[in-house]
C-alpha positions in Angstrom: -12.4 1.1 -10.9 -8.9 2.2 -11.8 -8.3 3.9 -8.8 -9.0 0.7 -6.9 -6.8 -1.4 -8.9 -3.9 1.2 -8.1 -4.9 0.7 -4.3 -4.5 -3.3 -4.8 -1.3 -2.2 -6.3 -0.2 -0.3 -3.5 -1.3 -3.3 -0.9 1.0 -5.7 -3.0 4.0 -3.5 -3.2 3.5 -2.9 0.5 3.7 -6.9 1.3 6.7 -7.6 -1.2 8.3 -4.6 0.2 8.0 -6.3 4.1 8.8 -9.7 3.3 12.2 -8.5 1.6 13.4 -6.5 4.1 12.2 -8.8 6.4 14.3 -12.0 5.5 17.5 -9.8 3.6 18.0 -6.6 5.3 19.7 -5.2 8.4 19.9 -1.5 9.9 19.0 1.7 8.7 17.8 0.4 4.9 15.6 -1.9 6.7 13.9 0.5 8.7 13.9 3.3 5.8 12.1 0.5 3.1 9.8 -0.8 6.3 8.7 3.3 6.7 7.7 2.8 2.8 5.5 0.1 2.8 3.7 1.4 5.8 3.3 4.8 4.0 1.8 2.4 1.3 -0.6 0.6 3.1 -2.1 3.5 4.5 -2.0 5.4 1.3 -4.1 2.2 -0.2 -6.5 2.1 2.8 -7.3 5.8 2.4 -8.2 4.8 -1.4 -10.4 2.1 -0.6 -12.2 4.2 2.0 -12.7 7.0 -0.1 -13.8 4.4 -2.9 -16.2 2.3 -0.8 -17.7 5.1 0.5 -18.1 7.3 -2.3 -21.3 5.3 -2.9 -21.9 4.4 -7.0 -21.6 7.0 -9.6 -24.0 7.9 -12.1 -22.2 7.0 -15.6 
């Protein structure tokens, strides 16, 4: 369950990361912080994968 929340994390910090550089930066930062929050979202899509189909765990 944690792990997904940190996934949802990632997907958030991923879309405040795009609209910012977006709308305020130019250049070589822009591009640098856009290269983040891709690395983000596919770093949280690979957690949901593994997490969906990990099928449910014996507790």
């Amino acid at each position: 369950m944690w792990v997904s929340f940190i996934a949802m994390g990632l997907m958030f910090v991923s879309v405040i990361i795009t609209i910012f550089t977006k709308e305020k930066l130019r250049g070589v930062l822009r591009y640098s912080l856009l290269t983040i929050s891709f690395i983000c979202i596919i770093v949280s899509g690979l957690i949901v994968f593994l997490v969906t189909f990990s099928g449910p765990v014996p507790e």
